[in-house]
C-alpha positions in Angstrom: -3.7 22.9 -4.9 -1.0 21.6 -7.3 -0.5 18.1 -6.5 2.2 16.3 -7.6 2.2 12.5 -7.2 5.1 10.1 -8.0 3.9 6.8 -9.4 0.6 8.0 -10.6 0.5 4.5 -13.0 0.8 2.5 -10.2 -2.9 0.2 -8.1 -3.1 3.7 -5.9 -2.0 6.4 -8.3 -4.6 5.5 -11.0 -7.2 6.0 -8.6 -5.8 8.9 -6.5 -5.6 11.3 -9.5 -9.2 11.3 -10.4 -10.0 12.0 -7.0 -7.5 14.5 -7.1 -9.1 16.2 -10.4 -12.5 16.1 -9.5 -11.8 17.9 -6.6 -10.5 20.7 -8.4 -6.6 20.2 -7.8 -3.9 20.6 -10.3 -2.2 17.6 -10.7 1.0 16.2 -12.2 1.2 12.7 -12.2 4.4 10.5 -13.1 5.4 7.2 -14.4 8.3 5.4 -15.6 7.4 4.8 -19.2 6.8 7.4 -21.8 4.3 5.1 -23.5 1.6 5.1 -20.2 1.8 9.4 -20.8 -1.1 9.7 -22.9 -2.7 7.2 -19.7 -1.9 9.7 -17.5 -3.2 12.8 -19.4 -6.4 10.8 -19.9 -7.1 10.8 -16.0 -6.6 14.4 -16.1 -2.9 15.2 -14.9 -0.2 16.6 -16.9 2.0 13.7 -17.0 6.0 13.2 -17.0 8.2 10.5 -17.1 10.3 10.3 -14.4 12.7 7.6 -13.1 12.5 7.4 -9.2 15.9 6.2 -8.6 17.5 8.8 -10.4 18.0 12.1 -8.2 18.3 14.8 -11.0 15.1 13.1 -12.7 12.8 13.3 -9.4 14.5 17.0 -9.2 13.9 18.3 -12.6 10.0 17.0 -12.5 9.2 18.3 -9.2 10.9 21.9 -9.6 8.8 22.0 -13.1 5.8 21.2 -11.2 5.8 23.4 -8.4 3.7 21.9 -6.2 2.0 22.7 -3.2 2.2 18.9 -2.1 4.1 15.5 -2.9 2.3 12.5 -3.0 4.9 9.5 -2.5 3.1 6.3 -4.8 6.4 4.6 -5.9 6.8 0.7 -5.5 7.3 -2.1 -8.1 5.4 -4.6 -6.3 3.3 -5.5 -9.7 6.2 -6.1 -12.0 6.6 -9.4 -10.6 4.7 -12.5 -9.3 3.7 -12.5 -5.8 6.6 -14.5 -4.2 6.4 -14.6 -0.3 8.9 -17.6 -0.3 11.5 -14.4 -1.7 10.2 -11.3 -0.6 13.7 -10.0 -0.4 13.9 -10.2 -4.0 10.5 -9.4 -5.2 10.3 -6.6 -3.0 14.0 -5.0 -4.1 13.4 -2.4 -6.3 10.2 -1.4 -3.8 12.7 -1.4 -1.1 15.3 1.1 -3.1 12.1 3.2 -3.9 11.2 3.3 -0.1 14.3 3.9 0.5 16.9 5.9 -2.2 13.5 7.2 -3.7 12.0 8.8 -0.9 15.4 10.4 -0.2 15.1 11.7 -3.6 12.0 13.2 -3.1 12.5 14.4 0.1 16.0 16.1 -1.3 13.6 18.0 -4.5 11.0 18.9 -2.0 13.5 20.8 0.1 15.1 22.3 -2.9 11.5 23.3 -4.5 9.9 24.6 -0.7 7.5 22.3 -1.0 5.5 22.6 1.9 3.6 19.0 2.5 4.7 15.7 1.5 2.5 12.1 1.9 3.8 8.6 1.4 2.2 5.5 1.2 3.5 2.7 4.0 1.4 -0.4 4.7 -0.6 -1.8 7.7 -2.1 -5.1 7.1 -0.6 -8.1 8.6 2.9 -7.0 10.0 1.9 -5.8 13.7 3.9 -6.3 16.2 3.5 -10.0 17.2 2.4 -9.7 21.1 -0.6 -8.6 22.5 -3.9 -8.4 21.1 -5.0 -9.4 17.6 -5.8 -5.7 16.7 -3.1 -2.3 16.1 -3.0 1.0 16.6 -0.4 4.0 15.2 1.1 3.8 18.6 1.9 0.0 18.5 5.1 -0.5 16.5 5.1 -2.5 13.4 6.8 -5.9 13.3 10.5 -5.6 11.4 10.3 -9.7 11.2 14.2 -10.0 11.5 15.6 -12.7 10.0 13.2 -13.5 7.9 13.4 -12.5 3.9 10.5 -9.4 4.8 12.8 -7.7 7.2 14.4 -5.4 4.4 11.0 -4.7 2.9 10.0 -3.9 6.4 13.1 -2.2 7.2 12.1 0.3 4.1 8.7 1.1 5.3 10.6 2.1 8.7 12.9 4.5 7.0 9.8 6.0 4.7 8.0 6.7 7.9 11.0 8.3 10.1 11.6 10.2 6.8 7.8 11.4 6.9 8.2 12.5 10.5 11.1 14.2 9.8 9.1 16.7 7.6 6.5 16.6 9.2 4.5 14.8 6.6 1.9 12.3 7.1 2.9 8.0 6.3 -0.5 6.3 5.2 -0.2 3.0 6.1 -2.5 1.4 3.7 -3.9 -2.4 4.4 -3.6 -5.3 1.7 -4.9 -3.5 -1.2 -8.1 -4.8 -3.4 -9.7 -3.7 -6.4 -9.2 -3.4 -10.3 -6.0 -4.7 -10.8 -4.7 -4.7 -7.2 -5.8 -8.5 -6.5 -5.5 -10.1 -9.9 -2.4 -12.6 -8.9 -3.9 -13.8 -5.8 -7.6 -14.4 -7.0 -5.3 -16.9 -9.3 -4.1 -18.9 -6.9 -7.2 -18.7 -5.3 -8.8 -19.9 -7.9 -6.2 -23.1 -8.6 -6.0 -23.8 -5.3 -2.9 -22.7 -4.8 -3.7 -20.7 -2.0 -4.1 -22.6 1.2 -5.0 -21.6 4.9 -2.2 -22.3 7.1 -2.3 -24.3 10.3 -5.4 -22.5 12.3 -5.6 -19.8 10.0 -5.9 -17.5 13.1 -3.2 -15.1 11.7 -5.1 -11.2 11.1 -5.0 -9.2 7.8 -6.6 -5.6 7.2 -7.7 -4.6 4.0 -8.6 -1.2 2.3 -10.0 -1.1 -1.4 -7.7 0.9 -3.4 -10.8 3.9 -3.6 -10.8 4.4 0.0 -7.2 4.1 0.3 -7.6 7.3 -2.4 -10.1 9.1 -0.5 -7.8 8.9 2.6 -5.0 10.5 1.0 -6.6 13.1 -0.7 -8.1 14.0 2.6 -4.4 13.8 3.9 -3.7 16.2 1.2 -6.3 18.6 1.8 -5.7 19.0 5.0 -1.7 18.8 5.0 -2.0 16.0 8.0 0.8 15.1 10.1 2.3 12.0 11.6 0.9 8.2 10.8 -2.4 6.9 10.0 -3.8 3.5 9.3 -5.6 3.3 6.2 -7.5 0.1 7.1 -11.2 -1.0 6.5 -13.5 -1.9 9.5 -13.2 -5.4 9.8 -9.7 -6.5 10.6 -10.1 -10.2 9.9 -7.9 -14.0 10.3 -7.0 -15.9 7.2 -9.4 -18.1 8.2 -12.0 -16.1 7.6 -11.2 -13.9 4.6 -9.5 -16.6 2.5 -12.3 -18.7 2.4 -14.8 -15.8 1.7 -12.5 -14.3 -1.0 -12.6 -17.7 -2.4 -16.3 -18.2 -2.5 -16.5 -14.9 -4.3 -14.2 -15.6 -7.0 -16.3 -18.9 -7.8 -13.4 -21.1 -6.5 -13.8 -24.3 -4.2 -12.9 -23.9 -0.8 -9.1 -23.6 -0.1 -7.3 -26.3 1.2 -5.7 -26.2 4.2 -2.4 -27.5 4.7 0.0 -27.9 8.4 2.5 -25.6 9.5 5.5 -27.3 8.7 4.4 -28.3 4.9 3.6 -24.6 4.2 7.0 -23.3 5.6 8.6 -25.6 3.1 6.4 -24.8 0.3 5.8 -21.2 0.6 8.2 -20.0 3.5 8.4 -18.4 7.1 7.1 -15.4 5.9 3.7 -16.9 4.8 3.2 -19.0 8.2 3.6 -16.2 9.9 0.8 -13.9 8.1 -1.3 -16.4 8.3 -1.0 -17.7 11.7 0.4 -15.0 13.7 -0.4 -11.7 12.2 -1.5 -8.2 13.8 -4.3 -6.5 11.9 -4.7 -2.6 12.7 -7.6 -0.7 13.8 -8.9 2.7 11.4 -10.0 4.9 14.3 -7.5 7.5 14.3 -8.2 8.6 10.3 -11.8 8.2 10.3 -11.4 10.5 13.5 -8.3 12.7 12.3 -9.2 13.0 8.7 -13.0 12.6 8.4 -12.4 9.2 6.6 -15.4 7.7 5.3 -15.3 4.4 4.0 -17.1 3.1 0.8 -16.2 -0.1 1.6 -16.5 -0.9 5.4 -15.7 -4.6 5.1 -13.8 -6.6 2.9 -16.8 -9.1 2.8 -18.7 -5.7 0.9 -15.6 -5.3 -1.6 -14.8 -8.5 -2.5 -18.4 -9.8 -3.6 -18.7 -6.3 -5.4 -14.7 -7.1 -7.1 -15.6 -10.0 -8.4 -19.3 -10.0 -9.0 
């Protein structure tokens, strides 16, 4: 197939074109900076620079391409500091990429007759906040109004209606680990600066960033439809993983600090992932798509990470 995946720079897109490659696709990757081309070309992909936001850029590089399938990768979570206390602000140009981007694409895939599109959406702490600890597709996720996530969430809504609107397929990957995925975080970790809050009940799924590949080029291959959680086995609470990531990473234990300090410290946003979050179950991909994890359990990943 010709595959053509937007933000192939990016955690996922750096692993997803191999895969793609290797499995004898044609692929044309994109980033944002003419200086990461000769990157791209080195992973196999014929590579081109295009701007996201810009409508007659996304249309010119998919109509060269031609592809049988649009891989939607585009976010700018890494360009800044990991800053839950502002998510509406760290998260902004992600949240016009989710947003005016995948409008963009969607607009050059109807223009090209492109016949499958995938998108990348996230699972891992934002279920809906009743119920059991656990999520499936059929849950809805949590839109955490009033809170500084509720735009970022509010864009992963409007990629997902998108999706079903073409019948695509929204692969709602779990907090991402792996080479360069986890860097900030296993910072703080390491300084401390990255307590449990309250109980620490709060659940988070995770996905290393080669399964989250594998899934979507099994979503590719098979031009899959509707939503899928791209979680690992072992939906987990803070209480759990925190203090196993930071054993991994060679770091003393993490502190552990009361409700009402980290709210003034790190925000609503945080006390709620870590004290009231929804992690999601994997069944329907593994059963859907054939998904086979190489890394079951965060507990597996991490140790091997940062080994």
């Amino acid at each position: 197939m010709r595959v053509f995946v937007a933000g192939g720079t990016g955690v996922v897109g750096r692993r997803l074109v191999p895969q793609l490659v290797a499995r004898g696709h044609q692929v044309t990757a994109t980033t944002t900076a003419s200086g990461k081309l000769g990157f791209l070309r080195d992973l196999g992909a014929q590579a081109v620079v295009m701007d996201g936001l810009d409508a007659r850029s996304v249309r010119e590089a998919v109509a060269a391409a031609r592809p049988d399938a649009v891989v939607h990768q585009m976010t700018a979570i890494s360009e800044g500091k990991p800053d839950m206390k502002h998510m509406d602000r760290w998260f902004a140009t992600t949240n016009r990429l989710r947003t005016e981007g995948t409008d963009h694409l969607l607009a050059a895939v109807e223009a090209t007759g492109v016949p499958h599109f995938v998108a990348q959406s996230y699972a891992s702490w934002n279920g809906i906040r009743e119920g059991g600890w656990v999520k499936t597709e059929e849950d809805p996720l949590d839109l955490l109004e009033g809170t500084v996530a509720n735009p970022g969430m509010k864009a992963i809504r409007h990629v997902e209606e998108a999706v079903a609107k073409v019948g695509g397929a929204a692969l709602r990957y779990g907090g991402l680990y792996g080479p360069g995925a986890t860097d900030d975080q296993v910072e703080l970790v390491r300084k401390r600066q990255f307590p449990v809050v309250g109980d620490g009940a709060g659940y988070s799924s995770w996905v290393h960033l080669d399964d989250a590949a594998s899934a979507t080029v099994l979503a590719v291959e098979q031009k899959a439809t509707g939503v899928f959680n791209i979680v690992d086995d072992e939906p987990a609470p803070a209480g759990d993983w925190l203090p196993y990531l930071a054993a991994c990473a060679g770091a003393k234990p993490p502190m552990r600090v009361p409700k009402w300090l980290a709210r003034l410290l790190a925000g609503e946003v945080a006390v709620t992932m870590m004290t009231e979050g929804r992690g999601f179950s994997n069944a329907k991909a593994k059963r859907e798509l054939g998904w086979q994890l190489r890394y079951p359990s965060w507990r597996q990943g991490f140790k091997e990470a940062l080994s």
